[in-house]
N, C-alpha and C positions, 0 to 999 in steps of 0.2 A: 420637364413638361408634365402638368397635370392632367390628368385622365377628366376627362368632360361627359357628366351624365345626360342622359335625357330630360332630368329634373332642369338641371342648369339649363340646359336649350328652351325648354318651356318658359323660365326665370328671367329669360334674357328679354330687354323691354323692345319691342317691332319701331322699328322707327323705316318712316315712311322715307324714300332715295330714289331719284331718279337713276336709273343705271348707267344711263349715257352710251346705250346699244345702238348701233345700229347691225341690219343683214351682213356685211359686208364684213362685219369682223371677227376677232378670230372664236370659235368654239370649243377648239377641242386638236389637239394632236395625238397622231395615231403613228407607229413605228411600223415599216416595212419587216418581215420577216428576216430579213438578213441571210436566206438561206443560199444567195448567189454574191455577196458581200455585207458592208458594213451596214447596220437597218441602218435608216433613215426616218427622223421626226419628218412626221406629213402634216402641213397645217390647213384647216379646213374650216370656211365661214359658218357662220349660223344656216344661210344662203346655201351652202353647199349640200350642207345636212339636210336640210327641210327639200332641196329639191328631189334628192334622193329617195326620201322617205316619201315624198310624194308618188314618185314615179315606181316605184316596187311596189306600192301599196294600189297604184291602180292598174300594175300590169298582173299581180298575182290576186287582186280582189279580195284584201283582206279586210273581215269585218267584225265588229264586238265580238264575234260568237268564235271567231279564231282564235286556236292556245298554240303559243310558238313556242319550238325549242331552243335553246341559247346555249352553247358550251364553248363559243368561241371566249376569249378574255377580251376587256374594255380595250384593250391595242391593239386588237384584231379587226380587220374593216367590217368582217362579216357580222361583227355585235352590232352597226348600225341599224341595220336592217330589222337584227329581232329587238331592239329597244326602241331605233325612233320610227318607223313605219308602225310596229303594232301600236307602238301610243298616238300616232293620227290615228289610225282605223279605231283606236279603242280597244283593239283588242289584248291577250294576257299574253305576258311572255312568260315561261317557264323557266328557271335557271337549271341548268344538266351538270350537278355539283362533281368533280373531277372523278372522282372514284367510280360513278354508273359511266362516264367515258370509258375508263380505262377496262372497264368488268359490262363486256355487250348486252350481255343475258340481265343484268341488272338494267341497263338503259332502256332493253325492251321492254321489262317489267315496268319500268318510270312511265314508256310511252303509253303503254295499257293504262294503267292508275291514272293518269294524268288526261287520259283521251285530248295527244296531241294533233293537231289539225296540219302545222307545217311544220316540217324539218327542214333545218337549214342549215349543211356541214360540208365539210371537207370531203373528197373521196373515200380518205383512207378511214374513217370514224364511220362514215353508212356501209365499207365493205368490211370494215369488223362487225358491225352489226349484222349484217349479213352471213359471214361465217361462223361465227360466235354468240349469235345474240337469241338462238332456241328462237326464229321467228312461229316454225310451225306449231308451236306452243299456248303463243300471246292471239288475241285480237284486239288488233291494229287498225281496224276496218275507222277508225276515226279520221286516219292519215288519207288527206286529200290530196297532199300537194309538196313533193320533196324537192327541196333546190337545193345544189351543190357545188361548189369552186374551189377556186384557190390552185390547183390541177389537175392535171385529164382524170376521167373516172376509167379502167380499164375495164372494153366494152362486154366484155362475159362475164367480168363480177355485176356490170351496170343491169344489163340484161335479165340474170338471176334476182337479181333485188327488183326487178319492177314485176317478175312474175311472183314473189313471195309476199308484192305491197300492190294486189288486180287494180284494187280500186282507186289507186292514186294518179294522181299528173306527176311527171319526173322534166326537172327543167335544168339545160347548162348555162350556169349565170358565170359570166366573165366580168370584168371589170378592175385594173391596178389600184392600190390604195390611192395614190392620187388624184383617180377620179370615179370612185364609189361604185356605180356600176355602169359599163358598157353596153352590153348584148345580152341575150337571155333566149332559149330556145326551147322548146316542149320537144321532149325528143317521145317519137311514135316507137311503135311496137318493132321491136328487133327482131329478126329471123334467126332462126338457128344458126350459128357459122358466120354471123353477120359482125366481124368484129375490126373493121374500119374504125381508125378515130373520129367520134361524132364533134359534130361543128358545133363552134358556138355561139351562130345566131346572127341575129340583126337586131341593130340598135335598140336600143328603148326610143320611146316617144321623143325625148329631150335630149337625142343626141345627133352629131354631127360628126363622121367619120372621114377619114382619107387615107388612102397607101399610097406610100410614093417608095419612089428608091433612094440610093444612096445621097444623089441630087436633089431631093426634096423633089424629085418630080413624078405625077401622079402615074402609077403605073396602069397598064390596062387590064381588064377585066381577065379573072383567071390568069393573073401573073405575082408571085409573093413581093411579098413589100412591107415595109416596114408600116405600122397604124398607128395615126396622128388622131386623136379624138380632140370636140370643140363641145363644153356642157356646160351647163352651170350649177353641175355637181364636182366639178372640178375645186383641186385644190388653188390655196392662195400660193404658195411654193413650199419649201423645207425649211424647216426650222435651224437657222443660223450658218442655214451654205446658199450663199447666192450665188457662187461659184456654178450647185447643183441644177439651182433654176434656170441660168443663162444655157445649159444644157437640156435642159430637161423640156422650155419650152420653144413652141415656134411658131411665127406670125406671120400672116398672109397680105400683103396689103386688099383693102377693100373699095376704098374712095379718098382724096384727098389726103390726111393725114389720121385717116382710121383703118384702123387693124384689125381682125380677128386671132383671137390667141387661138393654140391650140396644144396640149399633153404630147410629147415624146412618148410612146408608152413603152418602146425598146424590143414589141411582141414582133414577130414576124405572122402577116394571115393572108389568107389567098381569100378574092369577090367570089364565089361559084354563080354556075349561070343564073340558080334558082336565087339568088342575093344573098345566100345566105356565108357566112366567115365561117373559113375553114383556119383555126391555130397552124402553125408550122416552127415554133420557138420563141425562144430568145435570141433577139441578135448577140448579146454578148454570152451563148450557150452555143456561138460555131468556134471550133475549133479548127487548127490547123495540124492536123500531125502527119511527117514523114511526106509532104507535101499535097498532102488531101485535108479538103475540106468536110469538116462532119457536123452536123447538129446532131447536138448531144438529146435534145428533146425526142427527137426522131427518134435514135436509137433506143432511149427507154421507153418508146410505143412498144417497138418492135418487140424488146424484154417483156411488156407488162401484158402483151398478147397473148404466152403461154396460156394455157388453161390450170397450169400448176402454179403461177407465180402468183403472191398475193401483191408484192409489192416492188419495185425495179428503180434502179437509179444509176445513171451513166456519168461519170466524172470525169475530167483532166487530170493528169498529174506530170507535172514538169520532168523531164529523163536526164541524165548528165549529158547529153548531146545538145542543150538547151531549145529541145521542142518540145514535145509535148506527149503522155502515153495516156492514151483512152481505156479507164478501167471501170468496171461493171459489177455490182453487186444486185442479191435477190435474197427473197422470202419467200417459202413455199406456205403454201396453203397448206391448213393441218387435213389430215388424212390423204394426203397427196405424198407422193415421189418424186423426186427430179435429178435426175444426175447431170452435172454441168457437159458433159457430153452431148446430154439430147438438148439441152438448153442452145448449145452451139450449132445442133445441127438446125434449131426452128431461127436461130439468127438469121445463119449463112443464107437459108431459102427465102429470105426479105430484103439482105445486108450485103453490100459489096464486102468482100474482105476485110479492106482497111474499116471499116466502121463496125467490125465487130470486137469488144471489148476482149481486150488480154490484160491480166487473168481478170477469171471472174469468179465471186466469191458466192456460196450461199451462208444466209446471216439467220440466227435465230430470229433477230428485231434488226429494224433501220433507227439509226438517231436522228430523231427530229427535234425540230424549232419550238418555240415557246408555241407557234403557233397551227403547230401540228404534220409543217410539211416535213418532207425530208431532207433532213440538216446533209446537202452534197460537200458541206467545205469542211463538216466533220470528217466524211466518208475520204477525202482526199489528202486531207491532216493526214490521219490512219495510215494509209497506205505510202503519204512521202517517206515516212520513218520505217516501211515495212523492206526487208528484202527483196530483190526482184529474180521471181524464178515462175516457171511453169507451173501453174493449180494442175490439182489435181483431177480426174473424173470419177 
């Protein structure tokens, strides 16, 4: 293969072609994280993207004079948002080159020099920046408006980052790569002790939601259920498993011989009275062990509530009795302590027995996914191959 300068691209003669585009086909696939199985290619129209971009760009009001941050990868859904929204708005995205990722105090520097206007990251990258990132140092005061996803923010690091960023909006944007984005919420000012998982949201403008139960039928208000989303940021299906699609989607009749599609999205959320969606899992994160049923989501709330834990993560792992053993790893926050003792005793006072992890491990670092979460099928590789005996305290 010859290496291709810029010269040559200039050299090369424009010959005028029609594209033969229409909305409707395909843009761009993007890979699931793979961090609860195998990723999956997401295929998404022109159509899909542009609604997208549309609809994040008039619910957060971005305009020329916004500079966004980007350190998600082009396979990450979240790079939509800082590439095709700020280019409707006009506005600049910023690229956050891996190294100010991984070094906080460097990224907060970037944010200063750069006088960022939105951040838009994963939990675990704004609560390292949080702990790590010398905020009391920098002025920030440019940051209007931080949105976050991908999973829960745990609410005492949430809380500490919006008192160290007065002057910003702090928003929970939901939404599976499949269909761009869901919900979005502005979360208000948190009280002291106030560390309930915060919800996340109602719809964007351009969406149509439903929980039903296992039935496909609509459950009632303040009852959990599975959520069925209906957009046209939704994807076209997966790339080369129609298998996945026949699962993945599901159709309502409407009239005659017309349907509405709608996403599997696989979440488990509860209506609350005020409308607003309360998260509660994965369906395929309940497990069964020793004849109790547990979500596993649940349980790493419960974990990431500590006031010591930076980071929590609750796994399966298969037993030779062919069920299943729920095991439990964490991060402490630097200049903190924790002994897996007291860690057990702030379970117990939330956690029926059976859903509290044995054993539990404290980890210098969690391994994560290309895309930042926390790699759980790493955490339970690990441990299939480990001994099984009582941790220590």
């Amino acid at each position: 293969m010859r290496a291709c300068s810029w010269g040559d691209v200039q050299a090369h003669p424009i010959v005028a072609h029609d594209p033969d585009l229409v909305e409707m086909d395909l843009a761009y696939v993007l890979y699931t994280s793979g961090s609860t199985g195998t990723p999956k290619g997401v295929m998404h129209s022109h159509r899909s993207a542009l609604a997208f971009a549309r609809v994040a760009a008039d619910t957060y009001g971005f305009t020329g004079d916004d500079r966004m941050s980007n350190h998600a990868p082009l396979h990450f859904d979240l790079s939509t948002m800082d590439y095709f929204s700020s280019a409707l708005a006009g506005a600049t995205t910023v690229i956050i080159p891996d190294a100010h990722t991984r070094l906080p105090a460097s990224y907060a520097t970037l944010i200063e020099t750069e006088r960022l206007t939105v951040l838009y990251a994963v939990p675990l990258a704004l609560t390292h920046l949080l702990l790590h990132g010398a905020l009391e140092k920098r002025d920030l005061s440019s940051v209007r408006w931080v949105l976050f996803g991908g999973e829960p923010f745990p609410t005492h690091h949430l809380r500490a980052l919006m008192a160290a960023l007065p002057g910003a909006r702090f928003s929970n944007v939901y939404g599976p790569t499949e269909v761009n984005g869901v919900t979005s919420w502005i979360v208000p000012p948190l009280a002291a002790g106030e560390d309930a998982p915060i919800p996340i949201g109602q719809p964007y403008a351009n969406v149509e939601t439903r929980i039903v139960d296992a039935a496909d039928q609509a459950v009632a208000d303040g009852e959990p259920g599975e959520l069925l989303v209906r957009t046209p940021t939704m994807m076209r299906g997966y790339w080369g498993r129609p298998d996945l699609d026949a699962r993945a989607l599901w159709s309502r009749p409407v009239f005659g011989h017309l349907s509405d599609t709608y996403h599997r999205t696989g979440d488990l959320v509860r209506r609350r009275a005020d409308g607003m969606l309360e998260f509660h899992g994965r369906k395929d994160r309940q497990v069964k062990a020793r004849g109790y049923r547990i979500e596993l989501d649940e349980v790493e709330v419960v974990m990431g509530a500590h006031a010591s834990v930076e980071s929590a993560a609750a796994f399966a792992v298969p037993d030779e009795d062919g069920s299943v053993h729920v095991e439990g790893a964490v991060t402490v926050r630097a200049g903190h302590t924790l002994t897996l003792a007291a860690l057990r005793e702030h379970l117990a006072a939330a956690l029926p027995r059976y859903a509290i992890p044995e054993p539990l491990e404290l980890l210098d670092a969690m391994p994560r996914t290309s895309t930042g979460k926390i790699d759980r099928r790493a955490l339970a590789r690990r441990r299939e191959t480990a001994p099984r005996h009582k941790d220590s305290t």
